[in-house]
C-alpha positions as CSV (number, residue, x, y, z in Angstrom):
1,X,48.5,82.8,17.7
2,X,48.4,82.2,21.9
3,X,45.5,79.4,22.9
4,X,45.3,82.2,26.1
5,X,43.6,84.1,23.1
6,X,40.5,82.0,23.1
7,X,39.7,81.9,27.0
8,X,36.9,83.2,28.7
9,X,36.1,83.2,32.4
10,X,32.7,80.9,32.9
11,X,30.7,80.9,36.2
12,X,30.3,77.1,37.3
13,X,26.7,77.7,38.0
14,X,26.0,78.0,34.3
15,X,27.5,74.7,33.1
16,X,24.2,72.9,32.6
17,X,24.2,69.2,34.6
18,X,20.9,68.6,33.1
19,X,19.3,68.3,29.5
20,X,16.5,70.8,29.2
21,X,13.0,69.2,29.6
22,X,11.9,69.3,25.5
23,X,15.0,69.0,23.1
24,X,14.1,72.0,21.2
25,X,13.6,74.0,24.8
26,X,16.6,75.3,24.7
27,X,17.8,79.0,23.9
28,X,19.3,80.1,20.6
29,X,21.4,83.1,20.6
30,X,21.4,84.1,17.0
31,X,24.5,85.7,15.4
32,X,24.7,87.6,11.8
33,X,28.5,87.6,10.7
34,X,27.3,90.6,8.1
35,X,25.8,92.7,10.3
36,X,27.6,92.1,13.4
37,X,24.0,91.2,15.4
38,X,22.8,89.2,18.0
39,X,20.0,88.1,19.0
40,X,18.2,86.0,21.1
41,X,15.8,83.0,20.2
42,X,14.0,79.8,21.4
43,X,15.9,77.1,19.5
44,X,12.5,76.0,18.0
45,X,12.6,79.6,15.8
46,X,15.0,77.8,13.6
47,X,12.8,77.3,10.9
48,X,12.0,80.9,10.3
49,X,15.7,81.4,9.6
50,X,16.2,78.9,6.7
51,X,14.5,79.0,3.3
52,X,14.1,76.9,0.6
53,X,17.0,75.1,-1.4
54,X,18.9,75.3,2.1
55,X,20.5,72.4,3.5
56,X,20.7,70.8,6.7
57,X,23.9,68.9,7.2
58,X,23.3,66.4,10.6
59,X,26.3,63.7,11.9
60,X,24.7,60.4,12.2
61,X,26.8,58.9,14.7
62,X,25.7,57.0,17.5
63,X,27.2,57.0,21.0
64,X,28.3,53.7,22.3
65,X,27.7,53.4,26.0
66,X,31.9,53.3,26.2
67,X,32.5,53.0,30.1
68,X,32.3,49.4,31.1
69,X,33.5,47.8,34.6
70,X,35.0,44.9,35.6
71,X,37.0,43.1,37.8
72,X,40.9,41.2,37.8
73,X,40.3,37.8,37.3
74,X,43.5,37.2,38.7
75,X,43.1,34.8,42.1
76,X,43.3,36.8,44.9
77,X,43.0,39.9,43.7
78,X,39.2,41.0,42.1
79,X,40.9,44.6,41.6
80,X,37.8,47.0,40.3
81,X,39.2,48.4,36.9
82,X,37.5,50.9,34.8
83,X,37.8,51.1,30.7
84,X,36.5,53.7,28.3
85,X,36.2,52.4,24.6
86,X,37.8,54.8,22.8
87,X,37.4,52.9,19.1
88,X,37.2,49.5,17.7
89,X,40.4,48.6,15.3
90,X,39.9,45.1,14.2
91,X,37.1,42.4,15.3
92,X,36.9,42.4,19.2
93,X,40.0,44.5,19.5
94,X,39.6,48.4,20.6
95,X,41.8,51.0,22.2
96,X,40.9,52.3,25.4
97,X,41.7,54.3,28.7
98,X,41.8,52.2,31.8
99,X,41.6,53.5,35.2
100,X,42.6,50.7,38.7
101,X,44.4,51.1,41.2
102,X,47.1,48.8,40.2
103,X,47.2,48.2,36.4
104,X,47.0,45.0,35.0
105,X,50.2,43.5,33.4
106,X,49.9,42.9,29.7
107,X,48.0,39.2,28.8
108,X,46.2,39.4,32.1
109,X,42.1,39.3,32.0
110,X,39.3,41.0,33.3
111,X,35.8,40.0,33.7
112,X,33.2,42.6,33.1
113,X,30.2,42.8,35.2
114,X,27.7,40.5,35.0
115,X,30.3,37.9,33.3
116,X,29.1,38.8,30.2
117,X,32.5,39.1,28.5
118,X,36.3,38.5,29.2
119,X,38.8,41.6,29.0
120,X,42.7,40.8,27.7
121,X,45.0,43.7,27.9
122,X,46.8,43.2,24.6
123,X,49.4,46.3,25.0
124,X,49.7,49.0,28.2
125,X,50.4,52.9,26.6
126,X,50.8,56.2,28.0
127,X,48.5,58.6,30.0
128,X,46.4,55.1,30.6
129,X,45.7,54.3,27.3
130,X,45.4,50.4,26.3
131,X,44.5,48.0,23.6
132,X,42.7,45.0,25.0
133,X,40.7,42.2,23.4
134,X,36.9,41.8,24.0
135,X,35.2,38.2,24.1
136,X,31.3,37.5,24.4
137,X,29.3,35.2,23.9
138,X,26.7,38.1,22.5
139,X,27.4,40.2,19.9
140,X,29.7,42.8,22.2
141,X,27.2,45.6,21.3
142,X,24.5,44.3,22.4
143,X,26.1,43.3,25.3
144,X,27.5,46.8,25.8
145,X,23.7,48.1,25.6
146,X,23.4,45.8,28.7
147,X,26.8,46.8,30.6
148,X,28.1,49.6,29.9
149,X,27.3,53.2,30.4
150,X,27.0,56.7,28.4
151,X,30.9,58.4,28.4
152,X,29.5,62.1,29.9
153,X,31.6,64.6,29.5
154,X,33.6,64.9,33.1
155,X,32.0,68.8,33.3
156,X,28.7,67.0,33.7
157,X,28.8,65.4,37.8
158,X,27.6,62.2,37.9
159,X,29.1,60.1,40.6
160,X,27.2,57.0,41.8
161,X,24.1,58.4,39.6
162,X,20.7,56.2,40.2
163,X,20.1,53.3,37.4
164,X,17.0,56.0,36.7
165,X,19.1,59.3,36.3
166,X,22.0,56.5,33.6
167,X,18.8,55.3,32.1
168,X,17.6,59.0,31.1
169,X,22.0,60.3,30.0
170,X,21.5,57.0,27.4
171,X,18.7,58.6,26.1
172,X,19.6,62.4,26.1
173,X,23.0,62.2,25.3
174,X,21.9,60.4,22.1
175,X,20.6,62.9,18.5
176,X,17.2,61.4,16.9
177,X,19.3,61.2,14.2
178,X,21.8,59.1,15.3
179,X,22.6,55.7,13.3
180,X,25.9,54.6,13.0
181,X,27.6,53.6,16.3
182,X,31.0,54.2,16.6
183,X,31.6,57.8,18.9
184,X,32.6,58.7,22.6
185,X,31.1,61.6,22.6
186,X,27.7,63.3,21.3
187,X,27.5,65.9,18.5
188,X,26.0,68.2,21.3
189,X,24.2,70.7,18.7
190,X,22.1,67.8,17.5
191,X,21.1,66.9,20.5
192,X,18.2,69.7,20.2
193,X,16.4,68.2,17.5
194,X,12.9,67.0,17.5
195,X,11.7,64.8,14.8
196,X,8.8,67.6,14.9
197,X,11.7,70.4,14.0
198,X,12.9,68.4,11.3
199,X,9.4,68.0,10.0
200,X,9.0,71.9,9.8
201,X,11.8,72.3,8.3
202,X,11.0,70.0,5.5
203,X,7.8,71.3,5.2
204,X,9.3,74.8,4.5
205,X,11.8,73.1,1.8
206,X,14.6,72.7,3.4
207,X,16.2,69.4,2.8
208,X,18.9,67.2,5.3
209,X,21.1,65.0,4.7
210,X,23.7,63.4,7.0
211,X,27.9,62.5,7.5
212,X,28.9,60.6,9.9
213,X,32.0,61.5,12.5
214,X,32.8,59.4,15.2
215,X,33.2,61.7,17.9
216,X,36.4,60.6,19.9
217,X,37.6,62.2,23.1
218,X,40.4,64.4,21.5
219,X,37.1,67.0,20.3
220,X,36.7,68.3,23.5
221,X,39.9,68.2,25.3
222,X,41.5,72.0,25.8
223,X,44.7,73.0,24.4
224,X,47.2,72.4,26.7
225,X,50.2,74.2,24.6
226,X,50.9,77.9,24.5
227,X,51.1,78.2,20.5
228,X,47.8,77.4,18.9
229,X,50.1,76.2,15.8
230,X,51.2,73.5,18.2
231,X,48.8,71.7,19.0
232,X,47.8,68.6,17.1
233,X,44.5,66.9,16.8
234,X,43.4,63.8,17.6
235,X,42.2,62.0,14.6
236,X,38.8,60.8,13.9
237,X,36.6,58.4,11.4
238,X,34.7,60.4,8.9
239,X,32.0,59.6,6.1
240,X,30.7,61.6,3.6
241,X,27.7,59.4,1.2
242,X,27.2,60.2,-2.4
243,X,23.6,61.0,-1.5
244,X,24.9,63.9,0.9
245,X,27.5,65.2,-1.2
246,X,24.6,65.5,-4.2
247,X,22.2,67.2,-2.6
248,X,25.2,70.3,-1.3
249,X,26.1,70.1,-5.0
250,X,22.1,70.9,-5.8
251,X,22.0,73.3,-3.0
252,X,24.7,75.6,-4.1
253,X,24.0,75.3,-7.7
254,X,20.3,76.7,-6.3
255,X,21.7,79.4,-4.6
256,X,21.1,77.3,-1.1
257,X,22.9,77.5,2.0
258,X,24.8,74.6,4.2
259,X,23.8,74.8,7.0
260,X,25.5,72.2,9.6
261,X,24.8,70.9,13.0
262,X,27.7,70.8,15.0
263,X,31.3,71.7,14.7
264,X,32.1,67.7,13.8
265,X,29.9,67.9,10.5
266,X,31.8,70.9,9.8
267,X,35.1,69.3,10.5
268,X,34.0,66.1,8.2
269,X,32.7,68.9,5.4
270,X,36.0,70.8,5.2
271,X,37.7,67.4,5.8
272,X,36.6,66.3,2.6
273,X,37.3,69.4,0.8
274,X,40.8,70.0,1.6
275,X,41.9,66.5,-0.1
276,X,44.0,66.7,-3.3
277,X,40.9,65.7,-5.5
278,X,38.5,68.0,-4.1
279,X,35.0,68.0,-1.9
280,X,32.5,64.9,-2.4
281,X,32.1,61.9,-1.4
282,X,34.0,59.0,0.9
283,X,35.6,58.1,4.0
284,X,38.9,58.2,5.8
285,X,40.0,60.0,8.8
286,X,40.9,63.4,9.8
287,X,43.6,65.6,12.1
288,X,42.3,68.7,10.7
289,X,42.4,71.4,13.2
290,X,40.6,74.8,11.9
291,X,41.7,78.5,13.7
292,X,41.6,81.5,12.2
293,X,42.4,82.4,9.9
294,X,40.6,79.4,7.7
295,X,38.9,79.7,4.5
296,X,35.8,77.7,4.8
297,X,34.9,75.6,1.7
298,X,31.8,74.2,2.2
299,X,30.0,75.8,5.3
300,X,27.5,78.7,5.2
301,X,26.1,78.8,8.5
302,X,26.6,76.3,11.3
303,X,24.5,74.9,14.7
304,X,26.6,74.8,17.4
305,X,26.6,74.7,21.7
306,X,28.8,77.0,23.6
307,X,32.1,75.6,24.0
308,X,35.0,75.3,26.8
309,X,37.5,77.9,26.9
310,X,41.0,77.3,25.3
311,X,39.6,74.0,23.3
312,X,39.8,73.3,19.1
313,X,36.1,74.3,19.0
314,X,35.7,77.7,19.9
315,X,38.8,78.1,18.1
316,X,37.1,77.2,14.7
317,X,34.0,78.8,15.2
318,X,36.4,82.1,15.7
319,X,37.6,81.1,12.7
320,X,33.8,80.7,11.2
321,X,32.8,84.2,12.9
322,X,35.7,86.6,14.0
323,X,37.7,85.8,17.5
324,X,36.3,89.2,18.7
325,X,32.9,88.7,17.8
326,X,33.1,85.3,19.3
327,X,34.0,86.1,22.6
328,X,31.5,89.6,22.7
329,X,29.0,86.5,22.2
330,X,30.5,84.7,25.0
331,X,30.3,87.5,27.3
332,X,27.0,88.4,26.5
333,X,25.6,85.0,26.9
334,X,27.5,85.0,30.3
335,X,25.1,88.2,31.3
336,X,22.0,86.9,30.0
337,X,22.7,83.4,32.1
338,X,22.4,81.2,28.9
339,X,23.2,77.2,29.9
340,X,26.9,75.7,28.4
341,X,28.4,72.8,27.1
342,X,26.8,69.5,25.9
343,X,23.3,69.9,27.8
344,X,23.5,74.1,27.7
345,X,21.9,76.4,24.8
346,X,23.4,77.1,21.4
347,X,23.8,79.8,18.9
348,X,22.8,79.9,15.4
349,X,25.8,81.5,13.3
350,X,24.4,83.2,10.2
């Protein structure tokens, strides 16, 4: 299967730079895999489309505010570098992509603005990836709340943004359900939740539960090789609790759906179910990639944005919804102006 299969042509205008003003103010284009439909909805109709004994599947991650700044401590230099935390490996240790002019050598520091902590580039990799060693006298985290800002995607133009408009991206590029820190990237369908939405659905008996995957920056990068079957995924921290994998165990046995937000709680559901001892619950981490044709294990229905062309995800929501129906969905979103991408409008996939 050719990546060229999954592109589309986008108009730049419609790559939304801004969250909409209320999370659940954006439009839902609502497809029926049965029936071959599509219509379109406010995202706040989503409760008329669930029932009771369905289940709301939500990732829980948290977005660290990844990109920190600092300078060489080396005398006579002060070099500006640039790091993105990609994921902590042990205490005070993480791999990263740096960006400076002239790369520090390996054991060399960096001070971080503000001095609040000391950089040490532990190892130099390829296509600017690092390992370096973080020291603070705070807890880093906390520190990184004071330092470091919110990893947009680069589709999103922010270049010398005011301390207001990086205020507002910490807040907005975070889910209201978001509890475990740990990803690089937001699970973008969540981001249209409103405690109020989740309340509704509750009220109309429909449960939620959460799994946690740390979004890295793998998710969202295109496929640069011409064979689909080529490519291979970045791999990523998943989590599935027993409470979670309970209640989808009730669910089905009711005759429920599994509903989840986002293409990364799909990935960690079928994650967990393709292991030797079958779906339920527990952790490790994942390089599955999911293109048609897939047999989905656990999924019924799934929240998701609109996606960039030639990447992993539109590729396994072809998989969840037929290539060709896909991509008549892209098109007609394309006509009727819908937003994409992380701040943009989704579709409900029934």
């Amino acid at each position: 299967m050719k990546a060229s299969d999954f592109d589309y042509e986008l108009p730049l205008e419609l790559i939304a730079q801004e969250p909409p003003e209320r999370r659940d103010g954006a439009r839902m284009m609502v497809l029926n895999r049965a029936t071959r439909t599509i219509e379109h909805k406010a995202f706040s109709d989503l409760p008329s489309y669930l029932q009771v004994n369905d289940l709301v599947i939500v990732n829980d991650t948290r977005v660290i505010p990844a990109r920190i700044f600092g300078r060489k401590a080396k005398e006579g230099t002060g070099g500006k570098v640039e790091f993105l935390l990609l994921e902590e490996t042990a205490p005070g240790c993480w791999d990263a992509l740096m960006r400076c002019r002239r790369r520090p050598k390996v054991g060399e520091l960096v001070i971080l603005d503000d001095d609040l902590a000391l950089v040490t580039v532990l190892e130099d990799g390829e296509k600017g990836r690092v390992k370096i060693r973080v020291e603070s006298t705070r807890p880093f985290l906390d520190t990184l709340d004071q330092i470091g800002q919110t990893p947009l995607p680069p589709y999103i133009h922010r270049k010398e943004a005011p301390e207001e408009q990086r205020e507002a991206d910490k807040v907005r590029y975070q889910t209201v359900f978001a509890r475990e820190p740990g990803a690089v990237a937001a699970p973008t369908a969540g981001l249209h939740f409103t405690p109020e939405v989740l309340a509704r659905l509750a009220d109309a008996g429909v449960e939620q539960a959460a799994v946690t995957l740390h979004v890295g920056i793998g998710t969202f990068r295109p496929v640069d090789v011409d064979l689909v079957e080529d490519h291979k995924m970045d791999n990523e921290r998943w989590a599935i609790p027993e409470e979670t994998s309970r209640k989808i165990a009730a669910a089905k046995a009711a005759g429920g759906r599994v509903l989840a937000v986002g293409t990364t709680s799909v990935r960690t559901l079928e994650s967990a179910a393709v292991r030797p001892e079958g779906f339920g619950p527990g952790e490790g981490r994942t390089e599955l990639f999911i293109y048609p044709p897939y047999d989905f294990q656990v999924t019924h229905a799934m929240i998701t944005n609109f996606h960039l062309p030639k990447s992993t995800l539109i590729m396994m929501i072809s998989a969840f919804a037929d290539r060709e129906f896909i991509l008549e969905a892209y098109a007609e979103a394309i006509r009727e102006r819908y937003r994409f991408y992380s701040y943009g409008d989704c579709m409900l996939i029934l």
